[in-house]
C-alpha positions in Angstrom: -41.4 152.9 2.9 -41.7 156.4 4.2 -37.8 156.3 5.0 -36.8 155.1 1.4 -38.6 157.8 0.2 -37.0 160.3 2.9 -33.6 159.1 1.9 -34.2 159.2 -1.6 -34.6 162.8 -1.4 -31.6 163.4 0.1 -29.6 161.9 -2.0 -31.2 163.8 -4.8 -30.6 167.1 -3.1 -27.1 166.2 -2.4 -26.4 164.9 -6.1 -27.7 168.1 -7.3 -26.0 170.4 -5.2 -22.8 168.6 -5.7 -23.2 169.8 -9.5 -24.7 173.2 -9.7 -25.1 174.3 -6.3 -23.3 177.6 -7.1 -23.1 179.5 -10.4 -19.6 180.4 -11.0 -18.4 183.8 -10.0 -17.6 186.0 -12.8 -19.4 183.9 -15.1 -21.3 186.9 -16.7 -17.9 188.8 -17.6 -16.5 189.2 -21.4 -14.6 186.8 -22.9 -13.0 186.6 -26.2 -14.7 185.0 -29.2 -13.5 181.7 -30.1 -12.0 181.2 -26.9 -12.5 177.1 -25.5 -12.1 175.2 -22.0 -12.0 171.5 -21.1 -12.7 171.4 -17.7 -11.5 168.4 -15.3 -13.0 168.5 -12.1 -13.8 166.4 -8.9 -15.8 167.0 -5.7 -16.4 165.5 -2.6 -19.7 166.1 -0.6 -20.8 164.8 2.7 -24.5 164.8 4.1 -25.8 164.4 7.5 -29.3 165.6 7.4 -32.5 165.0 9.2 -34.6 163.1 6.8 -38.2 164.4 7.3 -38.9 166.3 10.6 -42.4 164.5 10.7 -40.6 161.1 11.7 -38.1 160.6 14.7 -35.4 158.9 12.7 -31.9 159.1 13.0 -30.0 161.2 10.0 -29.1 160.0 6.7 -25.5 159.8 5.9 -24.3 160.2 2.7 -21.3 160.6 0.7 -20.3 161.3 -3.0 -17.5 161.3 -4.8 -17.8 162.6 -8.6 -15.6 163.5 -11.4 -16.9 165.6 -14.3 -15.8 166.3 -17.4 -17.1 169.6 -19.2 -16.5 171.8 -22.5 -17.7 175.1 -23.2 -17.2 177.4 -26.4 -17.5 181.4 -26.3 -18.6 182.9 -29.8 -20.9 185.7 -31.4 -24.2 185.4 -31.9 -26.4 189.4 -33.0 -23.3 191.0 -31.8 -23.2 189.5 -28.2 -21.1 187.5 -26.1 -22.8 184.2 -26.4 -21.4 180.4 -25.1 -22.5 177.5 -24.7 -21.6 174.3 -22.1 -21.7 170.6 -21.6 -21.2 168.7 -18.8 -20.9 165.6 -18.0 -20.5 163.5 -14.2 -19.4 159.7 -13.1 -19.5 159.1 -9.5 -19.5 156.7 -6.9 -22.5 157.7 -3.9 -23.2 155.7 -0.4 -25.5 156.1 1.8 -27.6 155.3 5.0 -29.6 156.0 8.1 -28.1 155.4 11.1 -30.4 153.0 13.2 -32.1 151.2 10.7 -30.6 148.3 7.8 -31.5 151.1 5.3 -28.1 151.6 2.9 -26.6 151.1 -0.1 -24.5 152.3 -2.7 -23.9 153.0 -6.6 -21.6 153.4 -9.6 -21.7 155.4 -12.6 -22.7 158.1 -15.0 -25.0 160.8 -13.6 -27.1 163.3 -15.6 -25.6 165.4 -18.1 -26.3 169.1 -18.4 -26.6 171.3 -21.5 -26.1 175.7 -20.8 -26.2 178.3 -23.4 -25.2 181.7 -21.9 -25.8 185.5 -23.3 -24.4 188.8 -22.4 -27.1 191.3 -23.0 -25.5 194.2 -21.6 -21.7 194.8 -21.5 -20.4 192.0 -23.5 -20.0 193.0 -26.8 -18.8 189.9 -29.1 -14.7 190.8 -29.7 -12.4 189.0 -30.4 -8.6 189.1 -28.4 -7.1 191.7 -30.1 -10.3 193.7 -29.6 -10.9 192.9 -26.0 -7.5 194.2 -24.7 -8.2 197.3 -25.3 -11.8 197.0 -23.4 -12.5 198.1 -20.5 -14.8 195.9 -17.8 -18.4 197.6 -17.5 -21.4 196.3 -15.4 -22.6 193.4 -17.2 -26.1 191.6 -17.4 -26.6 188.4 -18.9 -29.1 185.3 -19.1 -28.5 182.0 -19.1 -30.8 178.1 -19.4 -29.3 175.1 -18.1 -31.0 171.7 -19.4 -30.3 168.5 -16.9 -31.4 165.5 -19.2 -31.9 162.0 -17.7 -28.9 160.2 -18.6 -27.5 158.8 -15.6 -28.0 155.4 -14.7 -31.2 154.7 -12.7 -33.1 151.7 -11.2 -36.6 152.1 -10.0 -36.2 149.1 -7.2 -32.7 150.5 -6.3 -32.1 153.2 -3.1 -29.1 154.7 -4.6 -29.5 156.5 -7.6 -26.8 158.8 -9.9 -29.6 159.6 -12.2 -33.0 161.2 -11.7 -34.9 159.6 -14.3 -36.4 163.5 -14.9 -35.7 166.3 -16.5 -34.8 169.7 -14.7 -34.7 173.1 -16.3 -32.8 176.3 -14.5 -33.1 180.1 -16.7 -31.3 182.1 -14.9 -30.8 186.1 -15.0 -26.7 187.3 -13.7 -25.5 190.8 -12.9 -21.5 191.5 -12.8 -20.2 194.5 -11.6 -16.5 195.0 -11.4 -15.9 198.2 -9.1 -12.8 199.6 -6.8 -8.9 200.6 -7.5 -7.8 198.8 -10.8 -11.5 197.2 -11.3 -10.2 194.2 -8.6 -13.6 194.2 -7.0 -16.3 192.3 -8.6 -20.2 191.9 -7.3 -21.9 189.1 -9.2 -26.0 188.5 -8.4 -27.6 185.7 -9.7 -31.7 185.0 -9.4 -32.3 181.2 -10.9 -35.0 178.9 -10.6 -35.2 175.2 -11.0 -37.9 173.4 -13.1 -38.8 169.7 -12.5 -40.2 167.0 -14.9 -42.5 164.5 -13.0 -40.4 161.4 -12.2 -43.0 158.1 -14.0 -40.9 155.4 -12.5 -40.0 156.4 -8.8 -39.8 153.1 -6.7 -41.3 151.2 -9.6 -45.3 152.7 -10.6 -44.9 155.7 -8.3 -44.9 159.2 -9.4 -42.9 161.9 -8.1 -43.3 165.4 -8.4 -41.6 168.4 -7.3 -41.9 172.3 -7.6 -40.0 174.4 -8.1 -36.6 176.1 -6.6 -36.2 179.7 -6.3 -32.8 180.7 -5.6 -30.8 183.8 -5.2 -27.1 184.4 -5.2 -24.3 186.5 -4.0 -20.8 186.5 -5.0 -18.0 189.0 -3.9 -14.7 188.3 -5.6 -11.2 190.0 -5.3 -8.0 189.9 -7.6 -5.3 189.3 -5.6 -2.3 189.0 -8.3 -2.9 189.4 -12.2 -2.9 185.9 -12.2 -4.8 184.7 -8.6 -8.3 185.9 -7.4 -10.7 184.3 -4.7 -14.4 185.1 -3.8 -16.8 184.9 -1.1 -20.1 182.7 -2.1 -23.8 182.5 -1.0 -26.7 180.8 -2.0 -30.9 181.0 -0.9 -33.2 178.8 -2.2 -36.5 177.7 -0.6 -39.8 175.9 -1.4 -39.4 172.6 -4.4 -42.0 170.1 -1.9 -42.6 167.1 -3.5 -45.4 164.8 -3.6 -45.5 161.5 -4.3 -48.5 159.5 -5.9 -50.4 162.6 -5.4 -49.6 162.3 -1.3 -47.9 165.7 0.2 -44.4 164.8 1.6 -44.3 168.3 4.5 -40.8 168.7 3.0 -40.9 172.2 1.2 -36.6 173.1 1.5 -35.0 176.4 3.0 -31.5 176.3 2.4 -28.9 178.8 3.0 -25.2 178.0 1.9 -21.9 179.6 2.4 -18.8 179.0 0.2 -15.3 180.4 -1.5 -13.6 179.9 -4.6 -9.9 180.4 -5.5 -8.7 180.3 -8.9 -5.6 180.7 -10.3 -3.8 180.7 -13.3 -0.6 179.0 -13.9 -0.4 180.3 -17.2 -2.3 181.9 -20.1 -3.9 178.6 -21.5 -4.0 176.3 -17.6 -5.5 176.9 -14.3 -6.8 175.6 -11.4 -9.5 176.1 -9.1 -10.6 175.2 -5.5 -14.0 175.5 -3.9 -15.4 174.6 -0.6 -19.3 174.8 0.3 -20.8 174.0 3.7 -24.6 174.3 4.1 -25.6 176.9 7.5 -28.9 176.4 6.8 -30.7 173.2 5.4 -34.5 172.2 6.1 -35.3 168.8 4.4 -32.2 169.3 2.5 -29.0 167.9 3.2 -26.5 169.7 5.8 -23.9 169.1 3.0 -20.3 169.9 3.6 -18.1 169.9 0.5 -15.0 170.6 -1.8 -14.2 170.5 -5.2 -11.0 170.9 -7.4 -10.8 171.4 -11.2 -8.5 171.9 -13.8 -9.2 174.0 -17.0 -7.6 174.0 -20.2 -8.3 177.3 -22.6 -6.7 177.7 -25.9 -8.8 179.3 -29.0 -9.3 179.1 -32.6 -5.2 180.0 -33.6 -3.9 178.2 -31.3 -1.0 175.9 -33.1 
């Protein structure tokens, strides 16, 4: 029982990390009002990851493969930069532990997620016309992202794309464009996850996790007008769980390392590539991953 839990949790952190591991880089920097973007994206992560470090067991091995489709909407709200974003992920997920029968796999929706976003400092609400003739500033702005349970879920199944909880991340961002031409930018991001109590884990149980402190540091470089690429890292530690009131011993530490290019093949598509690989990963998954995604801007005059 013990390992069904162990692997449960991995698959958890590896669903979730496939999603939001990163916040975007840049994403606290002005935009024009009434500016939209479809975003198609997919990403493949791979887990091998001891599954509690109280038990000699081999590792878990998992693997996801998710596509997500998302909108977000940039508009005004008291004079500031304000947007809002939904998201939504299908995906296929297998997984196992070497050693043992334990494996299994699933199809189909995952949780949904729900952001609304403000500049507070440096991101006055314009609209194009206006914000050519801005000049970038040091930006601060706050965001909440809502993950409802809307993925599918079985309480008797290992596999799950849904977490049958709700999770809550406020986050505070810092952007800071700096050097020759503004090319540099320096985004910081301090987050925190929040976890409902899952009623229904394995059947009766209950599972409960705290919460997940993380910090973030993005360095990002314009290349060409059209082309930058950034440097990515992410600390997050503690979120132990508990289960029917029993201590699991598995409080995370996770350090990850990644890089994003994006570029834009013209004003209204681009694309962007991202690769993640986790150096450091204590009862979470040692996940390795990519993702691709295509965005789609246009705004309110466009014919």
């Amino acid at each position: 029982m013990r390992l069904v839990v162990c692997l449960a949790f991995v698959v958890s952190n590896l669903t979730h990390s496939a999603s939001a591991q990163f916040t975007d880089p840049r994403t606290y920097t002005i935009t024009a009002v009434g500016t939209n973007q479809l975003e198609l994206g997919y990403t493949y992560v791979r887990g091998n990851a001891s599954v509690d470090p109280s038990l000699i067991v081999p590792a878990a091995r998992v693997t996801l493969n998710q596509g997500t489709v998302a909108y977000t909407r940039y508009f005004g709200l008291s004079h500031r930069l304000t947007w809002v974003e939904v998201s939504v992920p299908v995906a296929g997920l297998n997984g196992s532990i070497g050693g043992t029968r334990i494996q299994g796999s699933t199809t189909g929706a995952g949780d949904s997620s729900y952001s609304i976003a403000m500049l507070l400092k440096g991101g006055p609400a314009l609209d194009a016309t206006q914000l050519e003739r801005f000049e970038a500033v040091t930006a601060v702005g706050v965001s909440c992202t809502v993950t409802a349970p809307t993925g599918s879920y079985d309480p008797n199944a290992l596999l799950n794309l849904g977490s049958d909880r709700w999770s809550f991340k406020p986050e505070l961002g810092l952007s800071y464009p700096f050097g020759a031409d503004r090319r540099w930018e320096f985004d910081a991001h301090a987050n925190a996850y929040f976890y409902t109590h899952n009623l229904s884990y394995h059947g009766r149980e209950t599972l409960r996790q705290g919460p997940l402190p993380g910090i973030e540091g993005h360095i990002s470089y314009t290349l060409l007008d059209s082309l930058w690429a950034s440097l990515d890292t992410r600390y997050s530690a503690r979120a132990a769980t508990s289960v029917d009131g029993i201590d699991q011993n598995n409080a995370q530490r996770n350090f990850i390392l990644g890089s994003e290019l994006n570029l834009a093949l013209s004003a209204h598509h681009s694309v962007v590539l991202e690769i993640a690989r986790a150096l450091v990963h204590r009862n979470g998954p040692a996940l390795t991953g990519f993702s691709v995604r295509y965005d789609f801007t246009w705004d309110n005059h466009r014919k």
